[in-house]
mmCIF entry with sequence, helices, sheets and N, C-alpha, C, O atoms, coordinates in Angstrom:
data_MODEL
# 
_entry.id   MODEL 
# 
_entity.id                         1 
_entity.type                       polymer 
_entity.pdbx_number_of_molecules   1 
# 
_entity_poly.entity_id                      1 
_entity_poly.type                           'polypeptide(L)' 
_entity_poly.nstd_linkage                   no 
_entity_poly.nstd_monomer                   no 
_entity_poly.pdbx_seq_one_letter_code       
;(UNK)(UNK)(UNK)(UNK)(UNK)(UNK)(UNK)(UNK)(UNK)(UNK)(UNK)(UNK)(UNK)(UNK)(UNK)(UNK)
(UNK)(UNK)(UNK)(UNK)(UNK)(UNK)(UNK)(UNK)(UNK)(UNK)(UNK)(UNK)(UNK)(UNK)(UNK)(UNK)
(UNK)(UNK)(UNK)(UNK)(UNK)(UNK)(UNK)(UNK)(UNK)(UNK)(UNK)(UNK)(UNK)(UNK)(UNK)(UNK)
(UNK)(UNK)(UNK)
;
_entity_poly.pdbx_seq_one_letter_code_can   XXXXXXXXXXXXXXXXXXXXXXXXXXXXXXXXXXXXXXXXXXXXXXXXXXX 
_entity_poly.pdbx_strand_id                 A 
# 
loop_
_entity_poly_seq.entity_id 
_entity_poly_seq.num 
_entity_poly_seq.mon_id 
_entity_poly_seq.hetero 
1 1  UNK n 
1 2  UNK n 
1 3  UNK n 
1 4  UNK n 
1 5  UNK n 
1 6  UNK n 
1 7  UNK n 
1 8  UNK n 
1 9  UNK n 
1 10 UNK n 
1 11 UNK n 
1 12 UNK n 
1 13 UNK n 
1 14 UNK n 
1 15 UNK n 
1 16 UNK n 
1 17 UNK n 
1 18 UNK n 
1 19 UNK n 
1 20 UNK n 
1 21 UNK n 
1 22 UNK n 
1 23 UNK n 
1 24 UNK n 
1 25 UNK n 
1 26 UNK n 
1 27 UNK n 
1 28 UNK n 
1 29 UNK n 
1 30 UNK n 
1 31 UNK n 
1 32 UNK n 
1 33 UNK n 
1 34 UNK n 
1 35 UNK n 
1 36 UNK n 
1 37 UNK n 
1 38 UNK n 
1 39 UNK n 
1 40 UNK n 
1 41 UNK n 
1 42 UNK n 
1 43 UNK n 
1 44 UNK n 
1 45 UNK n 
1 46 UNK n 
1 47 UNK n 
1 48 UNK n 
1 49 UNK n 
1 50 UNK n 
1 51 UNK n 
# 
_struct_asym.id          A 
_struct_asym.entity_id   1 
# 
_struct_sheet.id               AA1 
_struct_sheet.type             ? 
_struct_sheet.number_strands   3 
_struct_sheet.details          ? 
# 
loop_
_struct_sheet_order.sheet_id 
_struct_sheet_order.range_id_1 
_struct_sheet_order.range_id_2 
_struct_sheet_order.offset 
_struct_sheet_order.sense 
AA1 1 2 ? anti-parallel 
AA1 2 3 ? anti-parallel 
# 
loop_
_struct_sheet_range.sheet_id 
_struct_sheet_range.id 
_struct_sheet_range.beg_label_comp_id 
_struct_sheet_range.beg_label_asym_id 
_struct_sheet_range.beg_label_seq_id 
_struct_sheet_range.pdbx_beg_PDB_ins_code 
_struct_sheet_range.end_label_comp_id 
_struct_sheet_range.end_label_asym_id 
_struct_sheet_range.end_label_seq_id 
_struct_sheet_range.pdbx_end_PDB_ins_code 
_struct_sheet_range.beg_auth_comp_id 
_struct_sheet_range.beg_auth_asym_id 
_struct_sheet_range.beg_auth_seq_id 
_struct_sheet_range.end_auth_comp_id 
_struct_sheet_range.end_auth_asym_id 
_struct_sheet_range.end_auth_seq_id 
AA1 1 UNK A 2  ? UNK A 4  ? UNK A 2  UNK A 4  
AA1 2 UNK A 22 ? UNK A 28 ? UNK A 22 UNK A 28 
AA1 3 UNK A 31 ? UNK A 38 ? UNK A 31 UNK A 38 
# 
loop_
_atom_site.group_PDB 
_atom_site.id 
_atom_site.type_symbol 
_atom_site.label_atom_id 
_atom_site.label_alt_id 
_atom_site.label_comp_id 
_atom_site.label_asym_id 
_atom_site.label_entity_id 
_atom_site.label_seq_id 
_atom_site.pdbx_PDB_ins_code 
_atom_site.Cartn_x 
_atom_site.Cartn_y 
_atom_site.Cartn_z 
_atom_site.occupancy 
_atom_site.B_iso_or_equiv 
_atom_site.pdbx_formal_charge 
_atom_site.auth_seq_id 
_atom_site.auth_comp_id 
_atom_site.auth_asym_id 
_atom_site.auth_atom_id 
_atom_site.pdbx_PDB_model_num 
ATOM 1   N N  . UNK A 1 1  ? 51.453 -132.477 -216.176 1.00 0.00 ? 1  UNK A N  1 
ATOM 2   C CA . UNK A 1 1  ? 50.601 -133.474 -215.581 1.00 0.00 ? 1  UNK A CA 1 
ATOM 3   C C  . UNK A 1 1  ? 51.508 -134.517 -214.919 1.00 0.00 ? 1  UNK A C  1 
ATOM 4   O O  . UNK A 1 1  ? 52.624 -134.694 -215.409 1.00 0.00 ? 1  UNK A O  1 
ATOM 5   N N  . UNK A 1 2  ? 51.171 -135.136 -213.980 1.00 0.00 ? 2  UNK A N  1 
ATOM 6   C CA . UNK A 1 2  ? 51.951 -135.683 -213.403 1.00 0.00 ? 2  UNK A CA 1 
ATOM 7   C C  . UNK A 1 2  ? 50.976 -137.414 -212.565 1.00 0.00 ? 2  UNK A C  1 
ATOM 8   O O  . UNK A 1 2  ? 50.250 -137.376 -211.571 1.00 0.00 ? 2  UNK A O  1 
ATOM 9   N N  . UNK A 1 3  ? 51.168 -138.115 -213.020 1.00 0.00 ? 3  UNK A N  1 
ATOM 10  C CA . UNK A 1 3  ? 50.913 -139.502 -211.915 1.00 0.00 ? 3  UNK A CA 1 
ATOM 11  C C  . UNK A 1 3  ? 52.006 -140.523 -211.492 1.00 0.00 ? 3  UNK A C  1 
ATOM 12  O O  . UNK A 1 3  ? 53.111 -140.704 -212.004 1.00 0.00 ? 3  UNK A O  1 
ATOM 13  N N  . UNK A 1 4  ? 51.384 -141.195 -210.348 1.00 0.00 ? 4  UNK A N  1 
ATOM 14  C CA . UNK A 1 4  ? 51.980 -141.918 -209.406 1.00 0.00 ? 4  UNK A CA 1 
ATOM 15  C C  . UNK A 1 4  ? 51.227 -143.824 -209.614 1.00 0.00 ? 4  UNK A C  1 
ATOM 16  O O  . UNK A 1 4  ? 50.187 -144.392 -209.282 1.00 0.00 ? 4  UNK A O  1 
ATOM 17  N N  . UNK A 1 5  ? 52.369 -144.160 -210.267 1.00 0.00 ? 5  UNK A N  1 
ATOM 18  C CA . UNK A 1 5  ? 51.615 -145.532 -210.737 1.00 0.00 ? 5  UNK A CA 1 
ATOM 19  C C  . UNK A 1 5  ? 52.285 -146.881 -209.713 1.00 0.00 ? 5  UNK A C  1 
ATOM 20  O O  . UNK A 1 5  ? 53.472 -146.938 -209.393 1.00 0.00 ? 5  UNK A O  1 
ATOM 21  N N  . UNK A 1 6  ? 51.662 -147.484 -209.474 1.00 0.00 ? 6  UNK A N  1 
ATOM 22  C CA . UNK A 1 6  ? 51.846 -148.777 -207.979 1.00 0.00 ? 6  UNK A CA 1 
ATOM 23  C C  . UNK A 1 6  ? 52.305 -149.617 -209.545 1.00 0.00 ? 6  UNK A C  1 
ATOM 24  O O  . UNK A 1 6  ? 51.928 -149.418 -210.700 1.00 0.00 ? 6  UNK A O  1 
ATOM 25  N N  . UNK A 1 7  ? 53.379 -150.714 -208.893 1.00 0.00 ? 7  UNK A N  1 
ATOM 26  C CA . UNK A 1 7  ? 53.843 -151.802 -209.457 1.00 0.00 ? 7  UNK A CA 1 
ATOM 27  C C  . UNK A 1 7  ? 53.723 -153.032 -208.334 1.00 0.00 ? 7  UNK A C  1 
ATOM 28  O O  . UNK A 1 7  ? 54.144 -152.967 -207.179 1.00 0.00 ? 7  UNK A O  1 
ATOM 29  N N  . UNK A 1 8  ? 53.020 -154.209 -208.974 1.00 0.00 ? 8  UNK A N  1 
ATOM 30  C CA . UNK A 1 8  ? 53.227 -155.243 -208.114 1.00 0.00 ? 8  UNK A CA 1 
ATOM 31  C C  . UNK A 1 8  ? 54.497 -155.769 -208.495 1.00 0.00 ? 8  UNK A C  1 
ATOM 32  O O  . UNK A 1 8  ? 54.664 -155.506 -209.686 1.00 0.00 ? 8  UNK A O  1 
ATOM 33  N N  . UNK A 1 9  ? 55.673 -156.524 -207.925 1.00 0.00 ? 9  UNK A N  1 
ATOM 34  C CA . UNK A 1 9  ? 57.115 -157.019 -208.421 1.00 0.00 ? 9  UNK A CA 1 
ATOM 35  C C  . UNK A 1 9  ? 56.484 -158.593 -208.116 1.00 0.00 ? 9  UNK A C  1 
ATOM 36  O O  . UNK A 1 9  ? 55.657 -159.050 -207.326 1.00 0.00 ? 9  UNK A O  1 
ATOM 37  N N  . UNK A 1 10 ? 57.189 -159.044 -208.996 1.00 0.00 ? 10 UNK A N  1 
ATOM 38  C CA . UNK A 1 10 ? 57.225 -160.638 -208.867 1.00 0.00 ? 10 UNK A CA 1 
ATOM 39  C C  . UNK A 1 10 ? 58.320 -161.333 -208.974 1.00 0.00 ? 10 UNK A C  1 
ATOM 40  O O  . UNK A 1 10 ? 59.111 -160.470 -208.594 1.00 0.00 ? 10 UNK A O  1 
ATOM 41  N N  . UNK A 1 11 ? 58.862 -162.101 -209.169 1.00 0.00 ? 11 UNK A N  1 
ATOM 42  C CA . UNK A 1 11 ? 59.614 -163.199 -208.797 1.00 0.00 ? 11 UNK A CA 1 
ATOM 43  C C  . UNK A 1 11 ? 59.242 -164.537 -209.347 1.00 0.00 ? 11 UNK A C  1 
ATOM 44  O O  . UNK A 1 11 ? 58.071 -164.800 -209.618 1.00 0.00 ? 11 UNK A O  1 
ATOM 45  N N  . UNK A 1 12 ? 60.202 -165.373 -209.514 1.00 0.00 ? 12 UNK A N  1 
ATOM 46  C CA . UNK A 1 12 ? 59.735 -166.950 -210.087 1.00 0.00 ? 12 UNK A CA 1 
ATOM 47  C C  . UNK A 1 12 ? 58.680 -167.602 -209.232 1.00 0.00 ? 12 UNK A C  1 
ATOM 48  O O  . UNK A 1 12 ? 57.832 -168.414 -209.603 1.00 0.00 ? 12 UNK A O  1 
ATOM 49  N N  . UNK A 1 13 ? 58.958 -166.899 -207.500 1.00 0.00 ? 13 UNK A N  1 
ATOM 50  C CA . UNK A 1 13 ? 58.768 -167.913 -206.429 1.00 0.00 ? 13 UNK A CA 1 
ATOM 51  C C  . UNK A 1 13 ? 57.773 -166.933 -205.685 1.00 0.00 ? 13 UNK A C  1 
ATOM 52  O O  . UNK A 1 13 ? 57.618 -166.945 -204.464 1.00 0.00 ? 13 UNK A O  1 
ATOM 53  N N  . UNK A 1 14 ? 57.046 -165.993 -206.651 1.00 0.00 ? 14 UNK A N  1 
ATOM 54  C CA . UNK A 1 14 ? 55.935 -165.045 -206.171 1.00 0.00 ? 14 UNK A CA 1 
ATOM 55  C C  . UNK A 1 14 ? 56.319 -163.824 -205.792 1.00 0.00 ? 14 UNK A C  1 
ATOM 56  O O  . UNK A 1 14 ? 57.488 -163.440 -205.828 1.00 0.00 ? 14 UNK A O  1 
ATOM 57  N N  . UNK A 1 15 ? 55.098 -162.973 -205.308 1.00 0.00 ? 15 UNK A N  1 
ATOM 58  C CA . UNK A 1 15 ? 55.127 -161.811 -205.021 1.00 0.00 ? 15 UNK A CA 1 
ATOM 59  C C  . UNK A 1 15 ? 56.428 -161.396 -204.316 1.00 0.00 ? 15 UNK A C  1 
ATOM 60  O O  . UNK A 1 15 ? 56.810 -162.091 -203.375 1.00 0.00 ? 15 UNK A O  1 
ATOM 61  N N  . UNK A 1 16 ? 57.161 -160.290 -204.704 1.00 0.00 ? 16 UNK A N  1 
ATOM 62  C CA . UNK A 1 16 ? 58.533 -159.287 -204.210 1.00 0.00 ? 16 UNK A CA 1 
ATOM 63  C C  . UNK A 1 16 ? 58.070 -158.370 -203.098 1.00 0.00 ? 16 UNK A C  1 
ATOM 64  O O  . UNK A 1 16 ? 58.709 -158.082 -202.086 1.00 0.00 ? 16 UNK A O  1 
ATOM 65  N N  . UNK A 1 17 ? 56.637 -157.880 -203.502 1.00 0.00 ? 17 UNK A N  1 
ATOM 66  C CA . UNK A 1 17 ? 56.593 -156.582 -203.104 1.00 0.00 ? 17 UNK A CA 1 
ATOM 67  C C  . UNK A 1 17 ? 55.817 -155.439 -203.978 1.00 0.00 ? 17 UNK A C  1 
ATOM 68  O O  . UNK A 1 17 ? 55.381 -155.823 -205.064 1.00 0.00 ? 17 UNK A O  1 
ATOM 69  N N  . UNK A 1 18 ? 55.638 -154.312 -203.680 1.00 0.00 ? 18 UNK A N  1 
ATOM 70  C CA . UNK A 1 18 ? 55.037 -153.307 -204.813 1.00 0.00 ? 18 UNK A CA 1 
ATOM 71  C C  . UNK A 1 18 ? 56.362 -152.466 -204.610 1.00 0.00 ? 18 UNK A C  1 
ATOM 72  O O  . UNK A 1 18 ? 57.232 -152.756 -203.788 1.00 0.00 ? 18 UNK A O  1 
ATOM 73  N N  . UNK A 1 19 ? 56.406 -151.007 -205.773 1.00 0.00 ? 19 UNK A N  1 
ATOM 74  C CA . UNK A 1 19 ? 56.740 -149.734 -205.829 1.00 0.00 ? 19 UNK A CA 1 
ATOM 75  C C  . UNK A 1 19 ? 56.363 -148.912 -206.936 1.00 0.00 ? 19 UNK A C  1 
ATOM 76  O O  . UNK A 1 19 ? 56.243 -149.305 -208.097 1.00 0.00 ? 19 UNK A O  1 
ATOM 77  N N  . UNK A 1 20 ? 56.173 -147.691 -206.496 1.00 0.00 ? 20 UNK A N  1 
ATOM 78  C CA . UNK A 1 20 ? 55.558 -146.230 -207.096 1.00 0.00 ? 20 UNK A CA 1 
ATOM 79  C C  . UNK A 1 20 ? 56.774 -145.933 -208.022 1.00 0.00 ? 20 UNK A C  1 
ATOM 80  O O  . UNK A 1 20 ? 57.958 -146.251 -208.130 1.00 0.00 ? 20 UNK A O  1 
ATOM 81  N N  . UNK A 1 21 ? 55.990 -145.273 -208.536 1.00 0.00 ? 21 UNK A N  1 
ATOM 82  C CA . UNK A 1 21 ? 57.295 -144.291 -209.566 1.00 0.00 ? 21 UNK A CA 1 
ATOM 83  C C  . UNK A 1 21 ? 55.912 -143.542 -210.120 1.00 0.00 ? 21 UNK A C  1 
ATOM 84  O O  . UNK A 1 21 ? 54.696 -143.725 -210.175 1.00 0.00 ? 21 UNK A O  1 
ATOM 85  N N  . UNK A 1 22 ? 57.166 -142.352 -210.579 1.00 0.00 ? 22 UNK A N  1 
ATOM 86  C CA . UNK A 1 22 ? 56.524 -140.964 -210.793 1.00 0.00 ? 22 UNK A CA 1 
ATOM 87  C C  . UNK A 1 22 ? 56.444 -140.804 -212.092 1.00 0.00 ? 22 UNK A C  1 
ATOM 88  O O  . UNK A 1 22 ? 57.516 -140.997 -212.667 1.00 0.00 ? 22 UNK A O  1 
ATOM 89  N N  . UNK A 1 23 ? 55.270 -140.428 -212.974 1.00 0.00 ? 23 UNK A N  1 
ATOM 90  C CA . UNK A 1 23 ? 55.314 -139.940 -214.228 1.00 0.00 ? 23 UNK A CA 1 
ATOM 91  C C  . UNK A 1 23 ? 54.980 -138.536 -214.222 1.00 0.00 ? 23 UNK A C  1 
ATOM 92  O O  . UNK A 1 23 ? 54.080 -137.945 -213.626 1.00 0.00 ? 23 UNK A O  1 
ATOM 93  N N  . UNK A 1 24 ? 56.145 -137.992 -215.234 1.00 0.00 ? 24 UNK A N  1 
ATOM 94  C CA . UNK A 1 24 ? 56.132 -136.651 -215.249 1.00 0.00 ? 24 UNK A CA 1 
ATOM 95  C C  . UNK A 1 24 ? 55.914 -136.155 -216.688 1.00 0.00 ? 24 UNK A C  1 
ATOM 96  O O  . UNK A 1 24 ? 56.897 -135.928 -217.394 1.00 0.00 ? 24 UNK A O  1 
ATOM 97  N N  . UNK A 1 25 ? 54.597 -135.967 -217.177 1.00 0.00 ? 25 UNK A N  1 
ATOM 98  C CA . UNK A 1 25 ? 53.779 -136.032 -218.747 1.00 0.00 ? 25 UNK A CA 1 
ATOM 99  C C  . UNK A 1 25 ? 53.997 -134.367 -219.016 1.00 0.00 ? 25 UNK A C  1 
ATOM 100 O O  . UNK A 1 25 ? 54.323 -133.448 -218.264 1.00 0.00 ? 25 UNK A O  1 
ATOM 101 N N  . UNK A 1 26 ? 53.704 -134.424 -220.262 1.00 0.00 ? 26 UNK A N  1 
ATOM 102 C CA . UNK A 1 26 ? 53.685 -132.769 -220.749 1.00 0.00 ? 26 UNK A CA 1 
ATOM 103 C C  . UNK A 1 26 ? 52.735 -132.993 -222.234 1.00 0.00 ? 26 UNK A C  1 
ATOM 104 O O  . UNK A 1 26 ? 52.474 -134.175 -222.455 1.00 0.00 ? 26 UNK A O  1 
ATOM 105 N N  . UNK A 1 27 ? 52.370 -132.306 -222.935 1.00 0.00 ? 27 UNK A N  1 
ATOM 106 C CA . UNK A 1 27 ? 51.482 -132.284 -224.013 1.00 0.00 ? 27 UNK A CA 1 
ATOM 107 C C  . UNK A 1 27 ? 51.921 -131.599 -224.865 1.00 0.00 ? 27 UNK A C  1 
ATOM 108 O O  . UNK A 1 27 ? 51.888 -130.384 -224.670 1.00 0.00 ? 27 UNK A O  1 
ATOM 109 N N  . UNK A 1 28 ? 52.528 -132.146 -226.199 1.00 0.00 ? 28 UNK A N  1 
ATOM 110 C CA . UNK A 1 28 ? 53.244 -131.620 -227.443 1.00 0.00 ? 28 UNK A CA 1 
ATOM 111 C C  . UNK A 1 28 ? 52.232 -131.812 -228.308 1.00 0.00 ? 28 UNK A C  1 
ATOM 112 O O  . UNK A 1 28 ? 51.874 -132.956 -228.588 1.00 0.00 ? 28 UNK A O  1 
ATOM 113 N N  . UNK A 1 29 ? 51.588 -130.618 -228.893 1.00 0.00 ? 29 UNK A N  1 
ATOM 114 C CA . UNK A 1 29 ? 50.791 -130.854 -230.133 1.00 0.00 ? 29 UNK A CA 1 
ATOM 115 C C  . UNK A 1 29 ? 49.516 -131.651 -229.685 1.00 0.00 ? 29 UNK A C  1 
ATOM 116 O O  . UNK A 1 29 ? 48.919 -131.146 -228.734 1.00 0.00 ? 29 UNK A O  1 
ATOM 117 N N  . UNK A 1 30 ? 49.052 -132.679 -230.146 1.00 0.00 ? 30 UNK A N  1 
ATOM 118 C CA . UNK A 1 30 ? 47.803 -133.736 -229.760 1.00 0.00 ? 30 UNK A CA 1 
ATOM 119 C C  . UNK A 1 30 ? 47.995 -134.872 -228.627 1.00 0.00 ? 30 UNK A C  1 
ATOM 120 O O  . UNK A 1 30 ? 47.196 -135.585 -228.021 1.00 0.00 ? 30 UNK A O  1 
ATOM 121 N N  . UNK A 1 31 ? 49.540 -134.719 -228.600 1.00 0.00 ? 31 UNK A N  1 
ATOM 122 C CA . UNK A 1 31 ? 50.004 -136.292 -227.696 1.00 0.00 ? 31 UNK A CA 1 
ATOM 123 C C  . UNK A 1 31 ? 50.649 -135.695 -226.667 1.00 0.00 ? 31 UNK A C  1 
ATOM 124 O O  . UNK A 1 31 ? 51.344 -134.680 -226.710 1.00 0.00 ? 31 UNK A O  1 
ATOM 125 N N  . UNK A 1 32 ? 50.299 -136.598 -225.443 1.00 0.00 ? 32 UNK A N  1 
ATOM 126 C CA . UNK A 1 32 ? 50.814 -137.127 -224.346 1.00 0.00 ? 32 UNK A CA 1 
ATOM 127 C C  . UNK A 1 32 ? 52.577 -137.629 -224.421 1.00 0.00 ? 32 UNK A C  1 
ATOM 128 O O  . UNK A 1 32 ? 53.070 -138.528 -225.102 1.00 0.00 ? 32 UNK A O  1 
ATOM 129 N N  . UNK A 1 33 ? 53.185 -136.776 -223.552 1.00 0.00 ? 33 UNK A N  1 
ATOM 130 C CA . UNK A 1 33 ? 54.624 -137.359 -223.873 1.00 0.00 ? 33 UNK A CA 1 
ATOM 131 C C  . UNK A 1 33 ? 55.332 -137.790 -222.276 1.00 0.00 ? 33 UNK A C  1 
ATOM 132 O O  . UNK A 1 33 ? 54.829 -137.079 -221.407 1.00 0.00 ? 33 UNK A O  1 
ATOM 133 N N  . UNK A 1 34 ? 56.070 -138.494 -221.877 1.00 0.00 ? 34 UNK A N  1 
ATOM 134 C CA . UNK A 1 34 ? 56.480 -138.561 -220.303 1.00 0.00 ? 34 UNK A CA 1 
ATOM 135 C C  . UNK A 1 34 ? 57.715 -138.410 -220.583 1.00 0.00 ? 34 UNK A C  1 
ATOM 136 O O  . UNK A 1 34 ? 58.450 -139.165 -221.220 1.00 0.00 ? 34 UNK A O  1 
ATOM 137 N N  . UNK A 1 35 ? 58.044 -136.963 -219.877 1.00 0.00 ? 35 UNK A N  1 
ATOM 138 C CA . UNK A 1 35 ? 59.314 -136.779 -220.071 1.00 0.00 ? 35 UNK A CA 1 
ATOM 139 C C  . UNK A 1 35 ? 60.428 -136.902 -218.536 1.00 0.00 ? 35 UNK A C  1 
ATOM 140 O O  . UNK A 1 35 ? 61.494 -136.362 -218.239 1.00 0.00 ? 35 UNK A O  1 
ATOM 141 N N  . UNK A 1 36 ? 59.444 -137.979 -217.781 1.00 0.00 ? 36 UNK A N  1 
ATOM 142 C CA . UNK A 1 36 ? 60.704 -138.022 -216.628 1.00 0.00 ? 36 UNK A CA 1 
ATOM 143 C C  . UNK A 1 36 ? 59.641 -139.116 -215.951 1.00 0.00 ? 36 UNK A C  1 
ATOM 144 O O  . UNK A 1 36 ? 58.418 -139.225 -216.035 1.00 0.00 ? 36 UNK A O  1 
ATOM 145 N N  . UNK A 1 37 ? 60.474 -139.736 -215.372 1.00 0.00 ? 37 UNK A N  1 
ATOM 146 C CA . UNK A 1 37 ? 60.237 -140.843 -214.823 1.00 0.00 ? 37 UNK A CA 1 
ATOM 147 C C  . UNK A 1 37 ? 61.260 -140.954 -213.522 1.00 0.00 ? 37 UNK A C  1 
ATOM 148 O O  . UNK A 1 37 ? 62.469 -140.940 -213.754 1.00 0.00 ? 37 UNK A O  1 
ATOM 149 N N  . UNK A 1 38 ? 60.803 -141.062 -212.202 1.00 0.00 ? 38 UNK A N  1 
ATOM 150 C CA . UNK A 1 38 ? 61.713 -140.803 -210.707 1.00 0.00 ? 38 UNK A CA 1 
ATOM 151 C C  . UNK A 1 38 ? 60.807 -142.027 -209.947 1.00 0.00 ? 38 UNK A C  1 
ATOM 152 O O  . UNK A 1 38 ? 59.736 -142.457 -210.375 1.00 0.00 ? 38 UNK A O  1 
ATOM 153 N N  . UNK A 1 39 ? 61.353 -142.383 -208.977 1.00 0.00 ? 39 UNK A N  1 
ATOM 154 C CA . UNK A 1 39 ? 60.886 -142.860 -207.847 1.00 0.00 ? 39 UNK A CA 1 
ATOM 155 C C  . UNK A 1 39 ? 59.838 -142.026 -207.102 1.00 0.00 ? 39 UNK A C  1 
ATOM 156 O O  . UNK A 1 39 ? 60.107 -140.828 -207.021 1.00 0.00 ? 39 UNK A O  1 
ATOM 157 N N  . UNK A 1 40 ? 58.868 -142.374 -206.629 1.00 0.00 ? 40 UNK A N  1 
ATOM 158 C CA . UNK A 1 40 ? 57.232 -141.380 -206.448 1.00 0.00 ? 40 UNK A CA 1 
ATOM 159 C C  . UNK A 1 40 ? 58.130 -140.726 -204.742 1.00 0.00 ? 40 UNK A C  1 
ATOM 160 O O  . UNK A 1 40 ? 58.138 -139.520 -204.498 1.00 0.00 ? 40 UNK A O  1 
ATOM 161 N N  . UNK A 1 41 ? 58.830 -141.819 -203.715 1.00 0.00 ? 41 UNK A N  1 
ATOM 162 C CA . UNK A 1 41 ? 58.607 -141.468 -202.807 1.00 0.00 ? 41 UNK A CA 1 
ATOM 163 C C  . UNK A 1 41 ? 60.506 -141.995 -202.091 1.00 0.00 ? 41 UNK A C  1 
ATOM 164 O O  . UNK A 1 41 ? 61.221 -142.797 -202.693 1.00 0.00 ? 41 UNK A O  1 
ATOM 165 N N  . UNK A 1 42 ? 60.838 -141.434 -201.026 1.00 0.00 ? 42 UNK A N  1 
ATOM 166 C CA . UNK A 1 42 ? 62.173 -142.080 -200.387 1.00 0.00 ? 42 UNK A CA 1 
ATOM 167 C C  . UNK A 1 42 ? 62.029 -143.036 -200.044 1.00 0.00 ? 42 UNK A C  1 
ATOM 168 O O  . UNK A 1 42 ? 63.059 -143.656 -199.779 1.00 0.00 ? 42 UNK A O  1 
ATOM 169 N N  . UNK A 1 43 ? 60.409 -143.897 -199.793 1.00 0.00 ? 43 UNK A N  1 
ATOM 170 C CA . UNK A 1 43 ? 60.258 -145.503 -199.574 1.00 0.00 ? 43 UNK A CA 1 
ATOM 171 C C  . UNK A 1 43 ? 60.167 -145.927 -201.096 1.00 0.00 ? 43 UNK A C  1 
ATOM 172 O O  . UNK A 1 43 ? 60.004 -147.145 -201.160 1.00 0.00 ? 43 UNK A O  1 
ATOM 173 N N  . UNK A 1 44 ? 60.207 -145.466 -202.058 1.00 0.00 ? 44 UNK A N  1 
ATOM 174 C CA . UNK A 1 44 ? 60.408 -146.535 -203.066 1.00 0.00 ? 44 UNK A CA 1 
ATOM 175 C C  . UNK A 1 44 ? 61.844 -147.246 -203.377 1.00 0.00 ? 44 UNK A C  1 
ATOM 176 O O  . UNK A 1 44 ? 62.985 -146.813 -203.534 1.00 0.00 ? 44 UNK A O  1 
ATOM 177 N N  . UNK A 1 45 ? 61.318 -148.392 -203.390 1.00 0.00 ? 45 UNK A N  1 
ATOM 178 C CA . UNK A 1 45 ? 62.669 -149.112 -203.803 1.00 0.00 ? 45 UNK A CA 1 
ATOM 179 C C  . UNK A 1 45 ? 63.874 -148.835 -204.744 1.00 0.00 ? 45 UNK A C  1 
ATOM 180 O O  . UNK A 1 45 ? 65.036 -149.154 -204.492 1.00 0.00 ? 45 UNK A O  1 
ATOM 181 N N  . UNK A 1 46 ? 63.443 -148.205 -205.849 1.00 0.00 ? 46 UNK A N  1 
ATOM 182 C CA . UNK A 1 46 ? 64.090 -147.347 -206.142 1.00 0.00 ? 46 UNK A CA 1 
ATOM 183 C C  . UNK A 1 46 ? 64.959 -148.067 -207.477 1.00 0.00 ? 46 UNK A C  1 
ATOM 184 O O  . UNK A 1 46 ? 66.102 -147.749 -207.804 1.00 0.00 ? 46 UNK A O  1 
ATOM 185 N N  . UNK A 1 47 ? 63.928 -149.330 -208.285 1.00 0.00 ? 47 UNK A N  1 
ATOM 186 C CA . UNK A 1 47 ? 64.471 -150.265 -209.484 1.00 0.00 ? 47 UNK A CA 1 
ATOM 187 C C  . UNK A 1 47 ? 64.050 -149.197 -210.231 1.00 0.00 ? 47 UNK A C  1 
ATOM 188 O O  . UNK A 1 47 ? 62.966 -149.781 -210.215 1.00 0.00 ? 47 UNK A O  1 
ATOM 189 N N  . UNK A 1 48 ? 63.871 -148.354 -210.774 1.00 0.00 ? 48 UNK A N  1 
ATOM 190 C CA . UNK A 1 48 ? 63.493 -147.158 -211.543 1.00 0.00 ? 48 UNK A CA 1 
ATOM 191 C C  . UNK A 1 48 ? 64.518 -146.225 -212.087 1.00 0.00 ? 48 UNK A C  1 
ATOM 192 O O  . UNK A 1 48 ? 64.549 -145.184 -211.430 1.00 0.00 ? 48 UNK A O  1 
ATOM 193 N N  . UNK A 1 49 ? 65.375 -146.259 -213.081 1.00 0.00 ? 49 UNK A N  1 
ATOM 194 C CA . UNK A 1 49 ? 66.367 -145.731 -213.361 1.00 0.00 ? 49 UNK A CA 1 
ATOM 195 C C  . UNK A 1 49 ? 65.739 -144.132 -213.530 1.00 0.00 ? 49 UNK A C  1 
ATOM 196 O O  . UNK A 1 49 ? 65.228 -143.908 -214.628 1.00 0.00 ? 49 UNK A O  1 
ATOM 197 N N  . UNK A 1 50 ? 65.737 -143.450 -212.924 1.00 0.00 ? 50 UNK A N  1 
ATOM 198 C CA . UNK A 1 50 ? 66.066 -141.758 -213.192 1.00 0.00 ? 50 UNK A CA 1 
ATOM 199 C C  . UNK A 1 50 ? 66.037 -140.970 -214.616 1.00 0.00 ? 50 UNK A C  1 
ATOM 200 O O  . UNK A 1 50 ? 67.206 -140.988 -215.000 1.00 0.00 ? 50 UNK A O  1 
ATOM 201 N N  . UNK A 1 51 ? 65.466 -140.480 -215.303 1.00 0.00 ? 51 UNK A N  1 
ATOM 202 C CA . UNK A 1 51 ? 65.678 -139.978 -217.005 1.00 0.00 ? 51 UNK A CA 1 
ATOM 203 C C  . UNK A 1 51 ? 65.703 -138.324 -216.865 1.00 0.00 ? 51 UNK A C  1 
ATOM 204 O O  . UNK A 1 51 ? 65.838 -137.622 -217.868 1.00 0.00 ? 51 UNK A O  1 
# 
């Protein structure tokens, strides 16, 4: 399973900006697990460390 979640960024002095990042879920037993987390798109900013 896989979603694409929007972040608004903020700042002391207001809005930064938004960016996507990618959740990459799988299902162990009863639970929901996210086993990767990427930048959704080559326009994302890209504060999203890679796992």
């Amino acid at each position: 399973m896989e979603y694409v979640v929007e972040f608004e960024l903020y700042t002391s002095t207001g809005m930064a900006g938004t960016d996507e990042v990618r959740l990459i879920m799988e299902k162990t037993n009863d639970q929901w697990l996210i086993t990767k987390i990427e930048p959704a798109s080559k326009k994302s900013l890209g504060i999203w460390k890679p796992f």
